[in-house]
C-alpha positions as CSV (number, residue, x, y, z in Angstrom):
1,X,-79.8,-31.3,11.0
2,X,-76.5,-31.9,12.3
3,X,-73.6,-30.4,11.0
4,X,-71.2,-32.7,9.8
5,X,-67.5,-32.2,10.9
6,X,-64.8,-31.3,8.4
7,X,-61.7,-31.4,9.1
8,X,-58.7,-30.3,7.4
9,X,-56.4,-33.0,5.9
10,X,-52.8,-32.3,4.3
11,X,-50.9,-34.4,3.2
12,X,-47.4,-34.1,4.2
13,X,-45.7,-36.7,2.1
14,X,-44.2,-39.9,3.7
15,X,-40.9,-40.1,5.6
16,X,-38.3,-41.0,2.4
17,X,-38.8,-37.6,0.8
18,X,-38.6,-35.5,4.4
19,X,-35.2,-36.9,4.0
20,X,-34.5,-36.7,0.9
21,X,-35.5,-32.8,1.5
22,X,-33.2,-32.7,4.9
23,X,-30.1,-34.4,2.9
24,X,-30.7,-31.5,0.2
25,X,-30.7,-28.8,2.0
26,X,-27.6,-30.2,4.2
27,X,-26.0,-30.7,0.7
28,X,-26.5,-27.0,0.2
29,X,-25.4,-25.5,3.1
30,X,-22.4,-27.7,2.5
31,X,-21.4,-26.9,-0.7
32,X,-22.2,-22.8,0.0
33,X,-19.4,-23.1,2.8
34,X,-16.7,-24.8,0.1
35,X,-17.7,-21.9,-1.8
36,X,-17.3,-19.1,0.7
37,X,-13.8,-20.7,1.3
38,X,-12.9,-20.8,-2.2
39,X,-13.5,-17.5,-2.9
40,X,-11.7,-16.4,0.1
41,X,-8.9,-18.4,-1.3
42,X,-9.0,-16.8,-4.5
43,X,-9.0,-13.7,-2.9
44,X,-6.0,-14.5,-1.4
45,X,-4.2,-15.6,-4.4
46,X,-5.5,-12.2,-6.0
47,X,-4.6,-10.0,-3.4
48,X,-0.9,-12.0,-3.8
49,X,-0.7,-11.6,-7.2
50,X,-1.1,-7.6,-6.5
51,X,1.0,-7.3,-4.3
52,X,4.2,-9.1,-6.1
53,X,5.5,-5.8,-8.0
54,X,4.7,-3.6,-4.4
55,X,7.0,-6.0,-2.9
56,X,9.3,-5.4,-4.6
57,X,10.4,-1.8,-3.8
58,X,12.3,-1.0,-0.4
59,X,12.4,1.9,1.3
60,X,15.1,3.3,3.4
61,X,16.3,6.0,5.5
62,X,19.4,7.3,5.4
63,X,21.0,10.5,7.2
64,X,22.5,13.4,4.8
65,X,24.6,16.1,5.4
66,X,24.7,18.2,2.4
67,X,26.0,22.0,2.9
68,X,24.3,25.0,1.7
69,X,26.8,27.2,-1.0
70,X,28.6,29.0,1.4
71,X,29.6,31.8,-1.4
72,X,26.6,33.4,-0.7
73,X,28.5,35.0,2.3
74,X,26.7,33.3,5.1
75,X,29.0,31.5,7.3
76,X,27.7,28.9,9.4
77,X,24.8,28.1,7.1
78,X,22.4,25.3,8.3
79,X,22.9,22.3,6.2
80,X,20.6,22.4,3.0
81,X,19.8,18.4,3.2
82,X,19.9,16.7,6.4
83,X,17.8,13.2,5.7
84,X,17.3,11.6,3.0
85,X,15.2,8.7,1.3
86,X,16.1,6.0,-1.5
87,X,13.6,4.4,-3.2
88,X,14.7,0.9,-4.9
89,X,12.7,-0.4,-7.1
90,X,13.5,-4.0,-7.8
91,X,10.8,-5.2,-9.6
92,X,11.4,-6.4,-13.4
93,X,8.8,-3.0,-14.0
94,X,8.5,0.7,-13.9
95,X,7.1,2.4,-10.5
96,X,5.5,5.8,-11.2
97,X,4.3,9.0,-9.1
98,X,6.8,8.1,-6.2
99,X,6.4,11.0,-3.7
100,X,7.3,10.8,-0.3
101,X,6.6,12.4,3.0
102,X,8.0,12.9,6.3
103,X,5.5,12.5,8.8
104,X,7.3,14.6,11.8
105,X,5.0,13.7,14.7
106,X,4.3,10.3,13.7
107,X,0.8,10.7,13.8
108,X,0.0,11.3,10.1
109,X,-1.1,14.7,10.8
110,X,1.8,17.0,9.5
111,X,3.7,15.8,6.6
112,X,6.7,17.8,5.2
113,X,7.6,17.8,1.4
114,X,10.9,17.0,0.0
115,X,13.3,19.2,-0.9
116,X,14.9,17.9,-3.8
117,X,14.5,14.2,-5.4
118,X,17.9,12.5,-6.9
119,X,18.0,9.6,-9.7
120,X,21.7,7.5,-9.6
121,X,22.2,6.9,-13.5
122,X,25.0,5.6,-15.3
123,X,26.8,6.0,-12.0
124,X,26.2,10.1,-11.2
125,X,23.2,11.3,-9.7
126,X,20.5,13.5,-12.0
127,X,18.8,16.4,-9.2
128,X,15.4,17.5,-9.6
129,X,13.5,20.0,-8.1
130,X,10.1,18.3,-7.9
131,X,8.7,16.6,-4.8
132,X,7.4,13.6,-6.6
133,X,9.6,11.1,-9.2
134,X,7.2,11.0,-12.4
135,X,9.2,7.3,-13.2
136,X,11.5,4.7,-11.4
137,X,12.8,2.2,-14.2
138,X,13.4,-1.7,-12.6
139,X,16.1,-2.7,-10.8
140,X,17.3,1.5,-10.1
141,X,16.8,3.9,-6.8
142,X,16.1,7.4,-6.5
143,X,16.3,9.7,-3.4
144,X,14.1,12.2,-1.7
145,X,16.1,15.0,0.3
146,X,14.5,16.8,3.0
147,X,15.9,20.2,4.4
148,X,14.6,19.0,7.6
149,X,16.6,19.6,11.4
150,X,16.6,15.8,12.7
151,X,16.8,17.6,16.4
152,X,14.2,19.5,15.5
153,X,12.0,16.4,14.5
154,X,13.4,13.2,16.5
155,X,10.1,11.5,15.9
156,X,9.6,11.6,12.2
157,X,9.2,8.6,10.1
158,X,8.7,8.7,6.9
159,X,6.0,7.6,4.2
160,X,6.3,6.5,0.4
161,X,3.5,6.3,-1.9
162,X,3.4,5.1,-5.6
163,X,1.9,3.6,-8.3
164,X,2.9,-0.1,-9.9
165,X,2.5,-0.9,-13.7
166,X,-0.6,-1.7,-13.1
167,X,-2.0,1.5,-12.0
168,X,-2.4,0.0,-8.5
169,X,-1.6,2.4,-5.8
170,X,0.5,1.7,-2.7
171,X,1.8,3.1,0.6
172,X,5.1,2.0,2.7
173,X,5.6,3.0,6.1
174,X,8.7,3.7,8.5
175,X,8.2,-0.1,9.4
176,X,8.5,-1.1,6.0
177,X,4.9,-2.1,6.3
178,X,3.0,-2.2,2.5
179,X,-0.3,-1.2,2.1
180,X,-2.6,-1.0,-0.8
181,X,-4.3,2.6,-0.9
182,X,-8.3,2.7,-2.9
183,X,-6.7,6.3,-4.3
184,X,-4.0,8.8,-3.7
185,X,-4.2,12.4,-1.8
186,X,-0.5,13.0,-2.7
């Protein structure tokens, strides 16, 4: 009896569909990388489009010396405001929940309120007590005061957060540097 040898055959195809099976799967890896870059693209163009209302508002310092009401009896009474903040919103839309922050190190760490917030309307200003602006119609300003020593901080900068028309919310810096925030804290 001898045993009869059996061998194992497959059959592998012949050498025009190997390639037809190497030119599909380059054509696949191919056109995955044109998508990759397209959706980074549109990315882009989205994250542009968000950003065109943020870019819109500037920020900018600006040193104020506004006495305290010296009636009271209390002569040499440190100024009330000493630095201020305007807040221009030239964007065709409303800005809302402006609040801003003066971040006295410069390490984000301990952040002073304002004082008083100021609207320019109709050419006088309108004073409010609150720390943040509920609304800033296009193409006006308002103004954060801060009761704040500048000798006392030399290193603050300050920080601006709001919200655009479309409920996005956004940060600017001392830099003027915009940044889109995922929620707000203040």
């Amino acid at each position: 009896m001898t045993l009869a040898s059996t061998a194992f055959h497959f059959d592998l195809g012949d050498v025009p569909t190997w390639l037809a099976v190497v030119a599909a799967t380059a054509a696949a890896f191919v056109a995955l990388r044109a998508l990759k870059a397209q959706n980074r693209e549109t990315e882009r163009q989205v994250a542009a489009l968000e950003r065109q209302q943020a870019d819109q508002v500037d920020v900018r310092s600006t040193p104020v010396v506004a006495t305290a009401d010296r009636a009271a009896g209390q002569p040499g009474k440190r100024p009330l405001f000493n630095r201020g903040i305007t807040v221009e919103n030239g964007s065709r839309r409303p800005i809302r929940d402006i609040a801003a922050r003066l971040d006295s190190a410069g390490d984000g760490q301990a952040l002073i309120e304002p004082a008083r917030t100021g609207f320019v309307r109709d050419g006088g200003t309108t004073w409010g007590d609150s720390s943040v602006m509920d609304l800033l119609r296009a193409r006006n300003e308002g103004s954060f005061y801060f009761a704040v020593p500048t000798n006392e901080h030399p290193k603050a900068t300050i920080l601006i957060r709001f919200t655009d028309d479309a409920g996005l919310h956004w940060q600017i810096d001392h830099n003027l540097h915009l940044q889109k925030l995922r929620g707000r804290d203040w």
